[in-house]
N, C-alpha and C positions, 0 to 999 in steps of 0.2 A: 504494500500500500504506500503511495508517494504520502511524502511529509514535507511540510513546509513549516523550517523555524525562524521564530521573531521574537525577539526581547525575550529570548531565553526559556522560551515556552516553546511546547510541540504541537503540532494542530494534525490530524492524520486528516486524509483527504473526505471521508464521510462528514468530520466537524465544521469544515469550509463551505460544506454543500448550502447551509442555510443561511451563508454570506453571497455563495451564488446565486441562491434564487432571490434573494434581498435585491443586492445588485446589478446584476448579470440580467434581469429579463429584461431589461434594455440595455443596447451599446451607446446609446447618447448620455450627455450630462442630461439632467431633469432634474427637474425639484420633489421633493419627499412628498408635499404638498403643494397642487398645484391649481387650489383655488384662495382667491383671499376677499374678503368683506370690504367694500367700499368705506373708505375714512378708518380700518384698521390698523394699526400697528400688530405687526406680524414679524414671526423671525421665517425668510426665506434660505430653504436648507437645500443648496444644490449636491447635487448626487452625480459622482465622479468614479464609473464603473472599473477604468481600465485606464492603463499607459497609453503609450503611443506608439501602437506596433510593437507592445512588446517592451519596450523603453520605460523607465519609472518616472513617474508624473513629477515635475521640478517647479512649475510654476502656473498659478489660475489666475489669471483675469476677467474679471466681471463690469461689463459697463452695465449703468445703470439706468433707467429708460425713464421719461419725463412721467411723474406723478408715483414714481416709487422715491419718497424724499427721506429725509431725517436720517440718513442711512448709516448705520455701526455697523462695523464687521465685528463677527468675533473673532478674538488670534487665537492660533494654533500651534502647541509646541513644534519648535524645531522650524517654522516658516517666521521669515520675515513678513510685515504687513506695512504696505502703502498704501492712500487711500489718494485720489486725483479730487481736489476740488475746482468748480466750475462754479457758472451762472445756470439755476435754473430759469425755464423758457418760460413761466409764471411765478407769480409771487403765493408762498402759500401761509398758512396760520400754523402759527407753533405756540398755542396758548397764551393768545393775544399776541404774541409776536409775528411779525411780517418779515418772514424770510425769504430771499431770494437767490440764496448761495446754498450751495450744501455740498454733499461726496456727488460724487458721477459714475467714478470708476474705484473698483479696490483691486488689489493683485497682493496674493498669496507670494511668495518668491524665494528660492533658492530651500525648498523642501525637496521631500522624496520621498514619494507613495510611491511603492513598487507595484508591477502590474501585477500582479498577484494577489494586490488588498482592493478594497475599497472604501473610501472617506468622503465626508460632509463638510462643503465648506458654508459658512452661516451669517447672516448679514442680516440683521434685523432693520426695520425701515415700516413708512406709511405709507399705505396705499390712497392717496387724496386724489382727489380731482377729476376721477375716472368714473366713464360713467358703467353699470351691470352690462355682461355680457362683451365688455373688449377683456382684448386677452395681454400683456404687457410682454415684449419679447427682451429677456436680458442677452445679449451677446458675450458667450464666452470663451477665450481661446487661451486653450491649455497645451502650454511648454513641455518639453520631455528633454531637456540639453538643447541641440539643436533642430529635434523637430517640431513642428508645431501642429495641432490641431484646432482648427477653428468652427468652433458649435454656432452660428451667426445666421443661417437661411430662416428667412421666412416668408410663410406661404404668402399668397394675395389673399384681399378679403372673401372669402368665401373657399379660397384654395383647400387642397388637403396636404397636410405636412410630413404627411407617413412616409411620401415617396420620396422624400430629401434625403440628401445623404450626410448633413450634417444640420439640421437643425436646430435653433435658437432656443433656448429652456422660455417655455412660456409659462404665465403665471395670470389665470382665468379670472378677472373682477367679477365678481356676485353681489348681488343684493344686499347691505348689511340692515340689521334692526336699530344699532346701535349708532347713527352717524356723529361722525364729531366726538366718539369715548376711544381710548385708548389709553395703553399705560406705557407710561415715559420710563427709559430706559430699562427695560425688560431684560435684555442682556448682561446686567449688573455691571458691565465695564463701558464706563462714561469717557465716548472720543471727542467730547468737544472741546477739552480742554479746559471745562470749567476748574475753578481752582476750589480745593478741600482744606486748605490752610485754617479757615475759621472755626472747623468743624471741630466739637467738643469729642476728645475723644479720651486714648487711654493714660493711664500714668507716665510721671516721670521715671527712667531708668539712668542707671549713669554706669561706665565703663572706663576707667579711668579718667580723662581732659575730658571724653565726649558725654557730652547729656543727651539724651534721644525721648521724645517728645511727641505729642500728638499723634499718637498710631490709633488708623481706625482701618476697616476693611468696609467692602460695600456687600450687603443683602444680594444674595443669586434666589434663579430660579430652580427649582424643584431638576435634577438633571443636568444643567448645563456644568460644564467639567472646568472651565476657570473661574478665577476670583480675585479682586484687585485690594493690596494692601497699600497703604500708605504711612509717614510718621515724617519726623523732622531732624538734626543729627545735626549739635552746635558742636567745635569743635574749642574748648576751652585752653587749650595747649599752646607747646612750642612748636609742635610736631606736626607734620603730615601725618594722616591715617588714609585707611582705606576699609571699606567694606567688603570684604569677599566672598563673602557666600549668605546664604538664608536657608533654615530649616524649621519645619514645622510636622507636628505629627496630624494635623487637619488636613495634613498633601501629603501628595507622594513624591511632589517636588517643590522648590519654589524658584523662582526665578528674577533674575533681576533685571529691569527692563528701560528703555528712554523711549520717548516719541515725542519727536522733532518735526516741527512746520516749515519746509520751506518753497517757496514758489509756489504754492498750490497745494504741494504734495504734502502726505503725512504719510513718517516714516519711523515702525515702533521696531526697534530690533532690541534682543538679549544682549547683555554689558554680562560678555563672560569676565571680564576685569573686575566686574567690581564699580564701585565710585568712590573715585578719590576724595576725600576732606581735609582741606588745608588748613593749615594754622588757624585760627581765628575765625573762622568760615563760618556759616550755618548752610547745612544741604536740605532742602525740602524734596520730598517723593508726595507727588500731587498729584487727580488725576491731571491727563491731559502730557505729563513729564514724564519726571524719571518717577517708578512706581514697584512694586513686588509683583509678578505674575503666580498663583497659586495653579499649580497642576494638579488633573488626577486628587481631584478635593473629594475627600470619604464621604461628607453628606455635605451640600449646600447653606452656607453662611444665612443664618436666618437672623434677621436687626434684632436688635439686644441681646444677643450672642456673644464669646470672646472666644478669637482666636490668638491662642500662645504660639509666639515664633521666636526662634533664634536665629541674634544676628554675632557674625565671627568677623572681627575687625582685626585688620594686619599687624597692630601694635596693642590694642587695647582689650587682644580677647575674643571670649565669648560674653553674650550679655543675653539675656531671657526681657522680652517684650510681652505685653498682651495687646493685643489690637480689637478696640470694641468693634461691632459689625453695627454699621450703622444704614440709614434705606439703601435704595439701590443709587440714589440720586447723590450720594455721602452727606444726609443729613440725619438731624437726632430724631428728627419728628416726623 
């Protein structure tokens, strides 16, 4: 019987069968769920069966199509995430806010899904403006090194799509009951950048010079496998320090992460280093910055919750934190 091993685990080929049939009964990307409610916020789960000939999948790109707005991706260990912000083509309402900017494009980038497996990439967003019964086409084209395939045809109005051979992941507008309700940031990891500095969180701890301060995490949902920490790290010394690692027994990993704005683009990668903290400094981990990525989380951060983490600084140690879980939004209330 063929076997195929990962992360140190064996799978004989009968226990893949029901990744097969999950998967495999289609060769295009598609989404898990392929209808959404008019003025909902929804997390859209594209479904990424196979490499590229063979190739292990390295990188997804998702443009994102007028009237799917407010758009987060969720990251994914081991991928970078960029997200392309643009003009959208109308103005829309973000709870009394009139926005006209927002993501367009995201792209997964320098992973590696072997063609062997298959993964979810996740992008939560509102469906506005559209009216029952059109269907929203995301164009996606997925990297393998230097091949590319591109998921991007779409039929004409009335066409049928079966006979394509690369077809566009569409995502069906239905009728909602509820127009105008949705709940705001559903994905518990906040890309706008808003700032969590003010946010009442956990104890002081102190590690030699450095003091570390306001540590709180955000409320997840039921399932979803990351989770965002944050705290603050004054450095009262002569000395440089550096942060090098973060563990927590709430994960099975934790990670240490940046996301940077520039030109349009937002761009979150893993800081295997570490972050430096100079003499005198204060480092804030906010969302929107530099921040902790919680992996492979045992059960989901529910607000008013603590999660204990340890942080291992290059001069100063170890030092034991707790980080309150505050809404999804990083607020108390």
């Amino acid at each position: 019987m063929k076997t195929i091993k990962t992360l140190g685990e064996t799978f004989g080929l009968a226990a893949l069968l029901s990744v097969t049939a999950f998967a495999g009964a289609e060769a295009h990307v598609t989404f898990l769920d392929r209808e959404a409610k008019q003025e909902s916020t929804i997390l859209a789960t594209l479904q990424v069966p196979h490499g590229c000939d063979g190739k292990a999948t390295t990188e997804v790109r998702v443009k994102l199509p007028e009237g799917f707005v407010f758009a987060k991706p969720q990251p994914k260990a081991g991928w970078e995430l960029e997200v392309i912000k643009g003009d959208y083509q109308k103005t829309y309402d973000n709870h009394g806010d009139k926005v006209k900017t927002g993501a367009i494009e995201v792209r997964w980038k320098n992973g590696n899904l072997s063609d062997d497996f298959y993964d979810t990439f996740v992008i939560q967003g509102k469906v506005s403006g559209i009216e029952a019964g059109t269907s929203l086409a995301f164009s996606v084209t997925q990297k393998c090194g230097d091949m590319v395939e591109a998921w991007d045809q779409v039929a004409k109005e009335g066409g049928d799509a079966h006979g394509m051979k690369s077809p566009a992941p569409l995502l069906k507008v239905v009728a909602g009951e509820d127009h105008g309700h949705d709940h705001a940031d559903m994905a518990g990891m906040d890309m706008t950048g808003m700032s969590g500095a003010s946010a009442p969180a956990g104890d002081t701890a102190k590690a030699g010079d450095l003091e570390i301060s306001g540590g709180f995490a955000k409320a997840m949902l039921p399932g979803q496998p990351v989770g965002g920490g944050f705290f603050t790290v004054k450095n009262n010394g002569q000395a440089d320090d550096r942060l090098v690692s973060v563990s927590s027994p709430a994960a099975g990993e934790v990670q240490i992460h940046e996301m940077v704005t520039k030109d349009n683009v937002m761009r979150m990668r893993q800081l295997k280093d570490g972050i430096a903290i100079a003499a005198g400094e204060t480092i804030k981990l906010e969302p929107g910055n530099l921040h902790l990525m919680f992996q492979k989380v045992k059960s989901p951060f529910n607000q008013g919750d603590t999660v204990p983490v340890t942080l291992t600084f290059e001069k100063a140690g170890k030092v034991d934190l707790v980080l309150r879980v505050l809404s999804a939004q990083g607020k108390s209330k």
